[in-house]
N, C-alpha and C positions, 0 to 999 in steps of 0.2 A: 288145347286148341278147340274150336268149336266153329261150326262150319251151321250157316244157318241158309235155311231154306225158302229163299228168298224169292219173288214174283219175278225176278230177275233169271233166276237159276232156273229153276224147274217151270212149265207152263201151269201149271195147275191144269183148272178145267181146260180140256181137248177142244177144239173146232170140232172136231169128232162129236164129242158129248153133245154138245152145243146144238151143230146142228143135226143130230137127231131127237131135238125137243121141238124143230121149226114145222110147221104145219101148213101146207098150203105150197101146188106147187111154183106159183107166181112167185110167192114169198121166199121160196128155197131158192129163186134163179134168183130174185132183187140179192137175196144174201148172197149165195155161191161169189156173183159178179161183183161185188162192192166187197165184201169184207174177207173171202179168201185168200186172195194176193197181196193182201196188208198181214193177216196171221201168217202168209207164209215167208214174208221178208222179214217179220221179226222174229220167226223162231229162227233164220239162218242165219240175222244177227245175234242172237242169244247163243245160236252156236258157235259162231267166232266167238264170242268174250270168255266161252267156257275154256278155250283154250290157255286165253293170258292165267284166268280165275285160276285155271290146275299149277300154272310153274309158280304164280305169287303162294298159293298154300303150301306148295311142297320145300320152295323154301323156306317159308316158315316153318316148316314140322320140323320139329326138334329128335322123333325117334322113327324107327322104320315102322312100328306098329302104325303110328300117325302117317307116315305117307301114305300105306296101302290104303285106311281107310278112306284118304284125300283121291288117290285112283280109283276107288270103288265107288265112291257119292260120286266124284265126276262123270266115269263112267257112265253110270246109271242114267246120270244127268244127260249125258251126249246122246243116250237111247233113248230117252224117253222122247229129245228134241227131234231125232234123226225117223223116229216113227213119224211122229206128226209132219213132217215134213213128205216126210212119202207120201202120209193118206191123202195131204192137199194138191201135192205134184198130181199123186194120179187123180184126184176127184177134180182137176182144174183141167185135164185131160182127158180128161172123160167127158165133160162137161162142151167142150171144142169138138172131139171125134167121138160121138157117139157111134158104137160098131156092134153090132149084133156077135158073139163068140159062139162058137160051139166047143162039146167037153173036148172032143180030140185036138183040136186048133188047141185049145190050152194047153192039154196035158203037152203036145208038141213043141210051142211055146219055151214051157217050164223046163223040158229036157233039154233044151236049147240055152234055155238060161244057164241049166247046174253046167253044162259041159262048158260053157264059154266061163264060167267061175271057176271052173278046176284049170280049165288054161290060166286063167288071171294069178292063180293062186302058188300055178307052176314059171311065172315068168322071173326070169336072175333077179333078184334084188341088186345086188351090183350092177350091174347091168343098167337098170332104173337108176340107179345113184345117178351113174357116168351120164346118163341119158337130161336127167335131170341136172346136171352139172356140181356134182357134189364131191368130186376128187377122191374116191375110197382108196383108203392107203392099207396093202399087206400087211395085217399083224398075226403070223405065227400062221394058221390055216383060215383065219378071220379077216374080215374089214373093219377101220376105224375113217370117218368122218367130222369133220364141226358139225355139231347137231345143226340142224335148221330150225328148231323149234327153240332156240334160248342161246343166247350171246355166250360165247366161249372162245378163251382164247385157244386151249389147249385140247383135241377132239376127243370126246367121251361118247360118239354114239358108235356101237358094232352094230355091225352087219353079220348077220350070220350063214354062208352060203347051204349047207347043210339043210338047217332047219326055214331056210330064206324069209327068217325073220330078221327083224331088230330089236334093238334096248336101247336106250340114252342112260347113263350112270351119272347125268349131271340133272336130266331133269324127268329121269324115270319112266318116260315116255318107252312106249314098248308098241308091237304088234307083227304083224305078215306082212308081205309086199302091198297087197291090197291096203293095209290101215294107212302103211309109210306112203303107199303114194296120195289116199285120202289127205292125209296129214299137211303134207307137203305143198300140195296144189290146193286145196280148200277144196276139191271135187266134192261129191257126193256115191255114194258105192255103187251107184247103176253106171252112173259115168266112168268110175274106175274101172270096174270089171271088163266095161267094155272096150275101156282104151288097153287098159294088161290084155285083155284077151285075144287081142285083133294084131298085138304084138308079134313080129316075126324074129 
């Protein structure tokens, strides 16, 4: 099976790259303004299709070596999209509230950020199921679910309260509270964190 690396899949050259070859600051606002919020709608559709793109490969893959690599190219694929998507969130935000920082406002900021992400990260994954409307059923000291990510009649994704992760055993899909509710909603992980974290 061979998985090709397609204009479609990966962005190739960055907005990033890009515009740090533009010269000129008129030039940099004509672009910012005109061609930012078009790269950033299409790498968040590139993001969705990455989704369908991982269950049509992994059922195709014929051995587990071939799924992992199909999780791993995907993956990769989903970070490289999920970067780019930040830098143009925040240069399209920065660009609106230009703000003067200083280092301690940062640093205080960033502590802010990690602590509201270890809540995120500590919120019940059941919990979020129920929350989300996903019916987690007791199996043994675990949860089972119909995956939301792939048609099933019979539920193959756990819940793990323990480790307050997940796994899909039908379409492999795996991660923490944060990914599943990424997953789930189409959010983005500022948004997640923020919504798990503000969780009571």
């Amino acid at each position: 099976m061979k998985l090709k690396r397609t204009n479609w899949l990966i962005t190739g050259t960055t907005f990033k790259d890009w515009f740090s070859l533009i010269e000129g600051e008129y030039t940099r606002k004509i672009i910012l303004e005109t061609f930012a919020p078009i790269f950033l709608r299409k790498c968040k559709e590139k993001l969705e299709s990455l989704h369908n793109m991982e269950i049509s490969f992994l059922n195709r893959a014929k051995t587990e070596d071939e799924k992992l690599f199909v999780i791993a190219f995907v993956d990769k694929a989903k970070e490289d999209l999920k970067s780019e998507i930040r830098y143009l969130e925040h240069l399209l935000g920065v660009s609106k509230h230009i703000k003067a920082r200083d280092t301690k406002g940062a640093r205080t900021n960033l502590k802010a950020l990690k602590a509201l992400k270890e809540r995120a990260r500590q919120y019940p994954i059941c919990d979020l199921a129920v929350n989300l409307g996903l019916s987690p059923k007791r199996v043994g000291k675990n949860f089972v679910i119909l995956c939301p990510f792939h048609k099933e009649k019979n539920p193959s994704c756990f819940l793990y309260p323990e480790s307050n992760t997940f796994h899909c055993f039908g379409c492999n899909r795996h991660g923490d509270v944060i990914k599943f509710y990424m997953d789930v909603t189409g959010k983005g992980f500022t948004e997640a964190v923020d919504y798990l974290g503000n969780l009571e």
